[in-house]
N, C-alpha and C positions, 0 to 999 in steps of 0.2 A: 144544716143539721148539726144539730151537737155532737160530739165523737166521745166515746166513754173507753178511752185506750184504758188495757188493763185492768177494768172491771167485772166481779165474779155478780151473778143472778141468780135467785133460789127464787123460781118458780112453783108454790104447793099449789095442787090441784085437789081438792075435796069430793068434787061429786061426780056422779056419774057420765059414763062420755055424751048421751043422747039424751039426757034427763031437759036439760037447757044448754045454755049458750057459751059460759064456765068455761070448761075445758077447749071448747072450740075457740075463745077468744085470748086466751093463755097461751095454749100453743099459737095460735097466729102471733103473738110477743115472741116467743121463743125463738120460734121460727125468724123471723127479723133479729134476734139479737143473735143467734147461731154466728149469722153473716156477717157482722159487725165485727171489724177486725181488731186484735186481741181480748175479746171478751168471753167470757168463760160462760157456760148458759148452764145449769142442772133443776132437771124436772123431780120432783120429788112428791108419790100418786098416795095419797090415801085416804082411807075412809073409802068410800063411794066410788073414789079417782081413780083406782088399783084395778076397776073394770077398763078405767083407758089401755091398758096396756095387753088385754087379750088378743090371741090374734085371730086372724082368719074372718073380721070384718066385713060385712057385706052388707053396704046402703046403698040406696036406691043413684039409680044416674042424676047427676047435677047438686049428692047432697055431700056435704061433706064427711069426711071418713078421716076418724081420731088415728087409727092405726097408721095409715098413711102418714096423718103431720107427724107422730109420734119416730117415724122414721126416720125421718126427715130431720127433726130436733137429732135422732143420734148421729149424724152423718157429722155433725161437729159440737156434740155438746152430749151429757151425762141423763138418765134416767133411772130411778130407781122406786123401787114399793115401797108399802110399810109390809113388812113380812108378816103380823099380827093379823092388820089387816085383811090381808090377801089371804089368809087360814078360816078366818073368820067366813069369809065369804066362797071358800074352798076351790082357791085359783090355784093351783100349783104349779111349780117354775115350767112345766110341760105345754102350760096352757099362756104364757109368755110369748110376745115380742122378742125376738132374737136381740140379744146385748143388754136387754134391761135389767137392773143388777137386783137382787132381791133385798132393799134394806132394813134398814134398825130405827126405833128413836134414836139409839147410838148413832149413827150415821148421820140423822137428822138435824143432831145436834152440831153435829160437827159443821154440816154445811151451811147452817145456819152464822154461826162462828165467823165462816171463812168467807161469808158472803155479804159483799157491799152494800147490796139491795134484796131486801126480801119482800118477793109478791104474793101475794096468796089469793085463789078463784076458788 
């Protein structure tokens, strides 16, 4: 396996967490690249994506559950919104994932910037 010592990930997620497959195959990246030791991993949810981060999630037994991975990804790596976004669609930080930071295009831009690969689902 190839080792990407040192390397930062900007994961965007656009659509919905149950719509399709997107965000469920994203975070499964994430989630492997979390582990990957010194590698930086930050999710960044918008548009549509901003519902991955709601909490209190409940799918059915044996189906995959966004909130869980999304856990999971912060156990060692960054997540944030588009705060726009998430107004739009009337999520407020109440109705949040514990830790997940409310962002900016400011911020967006930044991590764009600072990041060696950019993926986008």
């Amino acid at each position: 396996m190839i080792e990407a010592k040192g390397s930062t990930y900007l994961i965007i997620i656009n659509d919905s967490p149950y719509g399709n497959e997107r965000p469920y195959n994203a975070l499964r990246l994430a989630m492997k690249l979390v582990k990957t030791e010194a590698t930086r991993v930050r999710v960044f949810l918008m548009a549509d994506g901003v519902q991955c981060a709601v909490r209190g999630q409940e799918t059915p037994q044996g189906y995959y559950n966004i909130e869980r991975m999304l856990t999971a990804v912060l156990r060692g790596g960054e997540v944030a919104t588009c705060g726009t976004c998430q107004k739009a669609r009337g999520l407020g930080q109440e109705l949040l994932i514990e830790n997940i930071e409310i962002g900016s295009m400011e911020l967006l831009t930044d991590w764009t910037l600072e990041a060696d690969k950019v993926l986008v689902f």
